[in-house]
C-alpha positions in Angstrom: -10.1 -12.7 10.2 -7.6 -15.2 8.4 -6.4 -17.5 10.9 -2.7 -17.4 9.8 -0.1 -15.8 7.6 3.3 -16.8 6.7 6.4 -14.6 7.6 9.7 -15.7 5.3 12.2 -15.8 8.7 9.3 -17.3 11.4 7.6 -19.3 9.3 3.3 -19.3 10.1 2.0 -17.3 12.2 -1.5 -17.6 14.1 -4.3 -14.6 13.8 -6.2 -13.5 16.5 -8.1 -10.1 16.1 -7.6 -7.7 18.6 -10.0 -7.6 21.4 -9.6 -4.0 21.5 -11.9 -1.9 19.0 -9.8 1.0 20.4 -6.4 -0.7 19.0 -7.9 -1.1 15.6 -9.0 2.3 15.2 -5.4 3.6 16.5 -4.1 1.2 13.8 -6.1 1.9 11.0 -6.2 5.8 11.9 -2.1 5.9 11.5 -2.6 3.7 8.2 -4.8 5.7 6.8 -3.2 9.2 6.9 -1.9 11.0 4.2 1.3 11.3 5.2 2.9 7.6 5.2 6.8 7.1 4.6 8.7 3.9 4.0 9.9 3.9 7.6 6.1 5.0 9.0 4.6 1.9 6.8 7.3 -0.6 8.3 6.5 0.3 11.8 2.9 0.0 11.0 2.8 -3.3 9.4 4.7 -5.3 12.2 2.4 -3.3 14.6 -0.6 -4.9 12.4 1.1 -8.1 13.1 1.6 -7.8 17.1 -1.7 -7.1 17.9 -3.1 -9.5 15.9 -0.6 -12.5 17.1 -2.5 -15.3 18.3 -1.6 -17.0 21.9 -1.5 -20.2 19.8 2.0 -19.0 18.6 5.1 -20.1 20.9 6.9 -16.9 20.6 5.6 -14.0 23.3 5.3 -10.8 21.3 5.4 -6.9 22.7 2.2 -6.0 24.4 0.2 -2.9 22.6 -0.5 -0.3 25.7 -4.2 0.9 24.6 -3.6 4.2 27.0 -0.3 5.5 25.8 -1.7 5.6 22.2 1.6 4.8 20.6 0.6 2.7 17.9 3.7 3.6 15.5 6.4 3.4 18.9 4.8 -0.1 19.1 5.1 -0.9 15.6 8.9 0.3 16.0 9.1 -2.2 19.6 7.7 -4.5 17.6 9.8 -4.2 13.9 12.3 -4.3 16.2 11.5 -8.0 17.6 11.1 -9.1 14.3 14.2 -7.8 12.8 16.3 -9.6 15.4 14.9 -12.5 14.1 15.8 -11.6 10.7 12.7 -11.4 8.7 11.8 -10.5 4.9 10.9 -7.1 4.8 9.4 -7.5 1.8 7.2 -10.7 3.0 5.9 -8.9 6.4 4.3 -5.9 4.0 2.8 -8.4 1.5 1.2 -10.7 4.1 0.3 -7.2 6.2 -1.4 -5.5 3.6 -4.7 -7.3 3.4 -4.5 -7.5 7.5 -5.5 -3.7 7.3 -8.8 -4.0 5.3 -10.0 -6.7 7.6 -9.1 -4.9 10.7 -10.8 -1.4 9.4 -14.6 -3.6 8.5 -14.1 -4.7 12.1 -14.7 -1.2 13.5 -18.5 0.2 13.7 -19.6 2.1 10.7 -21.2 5.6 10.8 -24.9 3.7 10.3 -24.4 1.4 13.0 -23.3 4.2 15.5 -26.6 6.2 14.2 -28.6 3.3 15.0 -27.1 2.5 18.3 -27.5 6.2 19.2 -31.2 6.1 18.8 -32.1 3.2 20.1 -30.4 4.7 23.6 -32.0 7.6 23.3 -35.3 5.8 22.8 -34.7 3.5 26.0 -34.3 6.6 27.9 
């Protein structure tokens, strides 16, 4: 994962990938439906950003909640935070964007699971 991006309104921000495979796959599940508005898309990409903030960054963000799987409230809680400190719009999808792709290789693909599977079942 890229170890920063730059927001127009907070300046550079440090990456950190989630340590949650179960908060990417929320993430990239919600990004990856059919059925994204302008609104959706905003709450998503500053919910990409929150769970990848780094604890190297001075400002404290929102906290995703893995159990309520509310990955689009957060991203609201979290557009939210970064509205009030008056960032580009514009500059928090285009630095976003590519945040998504990296996230979604991060999850286990269908091959891997397979393999995983039968090596347990081999093991006994």
């Amino acid at each position: 994962m890229r170890e920063s991006v730059t927001i127009k309104g907070l300046g550079e921000i440090f990456l950190s990938a989630p340590r949650s495979l179960v908060t990417i796959n929320d993430l990239v599940s919600e990004y990856s439906g059919s059925s994204l508005n302008r609104a959706k898309l905003a709450r998503l990409a500053a919910a990409c950003l929150g769970v990848c903030w780094s604890d190297k960054n001075k400002q404290r963000v929102p906290i995703y909640d893995i159990a309520a799987c509310e990955i689009v409230a957060y991203g609201g809680e979290m557009l939210e935070w970064l509205m009030f400190r008056k960032i580009d719009l514009a500059s928090l999808y285009t630095e976003t964007r590519p945040l998504f792709v990296e996230l979604w290789e991060m999850l286990p693909t269908v091959t891997e699971v397979e393999a995983q599977a039968e090596y347990f079942s081999e093991s006994g």
